[in-house]
N, C-alpha and C positions, 0 to 999 in steps of 0.2 A: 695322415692326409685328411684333411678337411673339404666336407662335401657341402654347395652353396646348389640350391635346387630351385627351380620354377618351374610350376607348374600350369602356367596361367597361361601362355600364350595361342591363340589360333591360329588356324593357317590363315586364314584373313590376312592378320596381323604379323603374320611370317613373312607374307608374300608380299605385304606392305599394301593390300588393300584396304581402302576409309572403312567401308563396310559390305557384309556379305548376305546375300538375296535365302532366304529359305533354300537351302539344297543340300547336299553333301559335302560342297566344299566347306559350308556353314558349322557341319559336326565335325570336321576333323581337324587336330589339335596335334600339339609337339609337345612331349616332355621334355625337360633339359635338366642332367647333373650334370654340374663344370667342378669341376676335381684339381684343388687346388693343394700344393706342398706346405699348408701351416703358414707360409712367410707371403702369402696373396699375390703370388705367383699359379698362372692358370699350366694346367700341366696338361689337363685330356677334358675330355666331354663326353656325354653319352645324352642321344636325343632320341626317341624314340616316337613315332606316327603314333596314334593313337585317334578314337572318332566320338564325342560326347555321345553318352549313353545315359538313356529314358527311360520310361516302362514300356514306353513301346520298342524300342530295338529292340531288335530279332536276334543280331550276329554282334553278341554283343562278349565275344570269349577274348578274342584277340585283344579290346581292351582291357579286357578285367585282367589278361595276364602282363599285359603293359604298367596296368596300377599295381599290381604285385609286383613285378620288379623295379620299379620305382622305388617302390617300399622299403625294397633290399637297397639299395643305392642309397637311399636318404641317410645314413648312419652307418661310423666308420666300425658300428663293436658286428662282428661275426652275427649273425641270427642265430647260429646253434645256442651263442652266450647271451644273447641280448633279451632284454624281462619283456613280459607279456606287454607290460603297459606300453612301452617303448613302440613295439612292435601294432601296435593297434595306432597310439599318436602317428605312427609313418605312414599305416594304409590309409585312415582319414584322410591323414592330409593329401596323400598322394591322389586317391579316388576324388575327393573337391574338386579336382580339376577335371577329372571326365566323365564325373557320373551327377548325374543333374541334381538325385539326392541318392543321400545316404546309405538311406535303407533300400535302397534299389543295389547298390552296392557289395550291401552284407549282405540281403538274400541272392545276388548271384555265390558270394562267397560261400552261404550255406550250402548251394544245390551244388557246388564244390568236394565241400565236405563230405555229403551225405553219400555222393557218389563213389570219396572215396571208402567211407563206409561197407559200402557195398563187396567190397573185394574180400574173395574169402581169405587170400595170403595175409591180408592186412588184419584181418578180425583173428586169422590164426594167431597171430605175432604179439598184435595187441592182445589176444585175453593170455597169451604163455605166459607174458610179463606181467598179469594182473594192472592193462593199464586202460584208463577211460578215450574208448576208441573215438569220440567229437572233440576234443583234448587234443590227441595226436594227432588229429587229420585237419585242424586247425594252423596248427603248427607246419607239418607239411604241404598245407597248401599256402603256406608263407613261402617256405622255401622255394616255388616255382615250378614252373610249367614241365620243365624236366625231369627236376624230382618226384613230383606226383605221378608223374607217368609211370617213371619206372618202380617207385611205392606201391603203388597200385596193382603191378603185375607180379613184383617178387616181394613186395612186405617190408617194412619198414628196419627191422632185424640185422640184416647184413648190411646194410649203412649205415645203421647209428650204433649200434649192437648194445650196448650199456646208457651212452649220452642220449638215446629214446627218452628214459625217465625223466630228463629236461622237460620234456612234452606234454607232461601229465597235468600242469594247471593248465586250463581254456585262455584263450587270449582273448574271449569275449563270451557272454552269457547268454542265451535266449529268454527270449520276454515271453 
């Protein structure tokens, strides 16, 4: 199955307004995957709300987990199996559409990470297996808004139990 994606459109532009005034209806925006069968045959869609994010929004979770599963929908290979670089090329591209820049993007994704850091099941897990706990928590907060949750509270261990070590190179470096 072949995935055609855009991420460009506003609600302006949804709603088929010319142009939109400074407001809210200004920052929010529609994902679209249209999932098609290989032969360019449209088979399903997946659109998802979402609201451009700045250094100044506040409530800016629900889109960052919007651009994370994005991310996952951009590419037909699994994320357990899919390479770091892969997986970075999809959150860029997917976050370009709602996050004004970049790095506003990753350091939400950092304070992601860091928090799942924090969790002692997870740093249990990670040092059993002698593995680099920003590495894994990279990786997992790839995977989404659900699976972090529940990583978070029971450790990464009994869901990946061995395919973890996948996890172990960074999918991006700090400067």
């Amino acid at each position: 199955m072949k995935k055609k994606i855009s991420f460009t459109q506003t609600a302006s532009e949804v709603s088929g307004m010319k142009s939109a005034a400074e407001s809210e209806i200004s920052k929010k925006i529609c994902l679209f995957v249209e999932l098609d069968d290989m032969k360019g045959n449209q088979i399903g869609e997946v659109t998802l709300e979402s609201i451009k994010v700045d250094e100044d929004t506040t409530e800016w979770q629900g889109a960052f987990w919007a651009v994370v599963r994005m991310a996952n929908y951009a590419n037909n290979i699994p994320s357990i199996v899919r390479g770091n670089e892969a997986k970075f090329e999809d959150m860029t591209r997917a976050a370009a559409a709602s996050y004004a820049d970049l790095n506003v993007f990753y350091t939400h994704y950092q304070q992601m990470v860091d928090e799942l850091v924090l969790s002692s099941k997870f740093i249990e897990d990670c040092n059993a297996m002698n593995l680099d706990l920003q590495a894994v928590a990279q990786h997992l907060v790839f995977e989404g808004e659900l699976m972090y949750s529940v990583v978070k509270e029971f450790g990464p261990r009994c869901f990946y139990r061995t395919m973890i070590e996948k996890f172990n190179d960074p999918i991006y470096t700090l400067e």
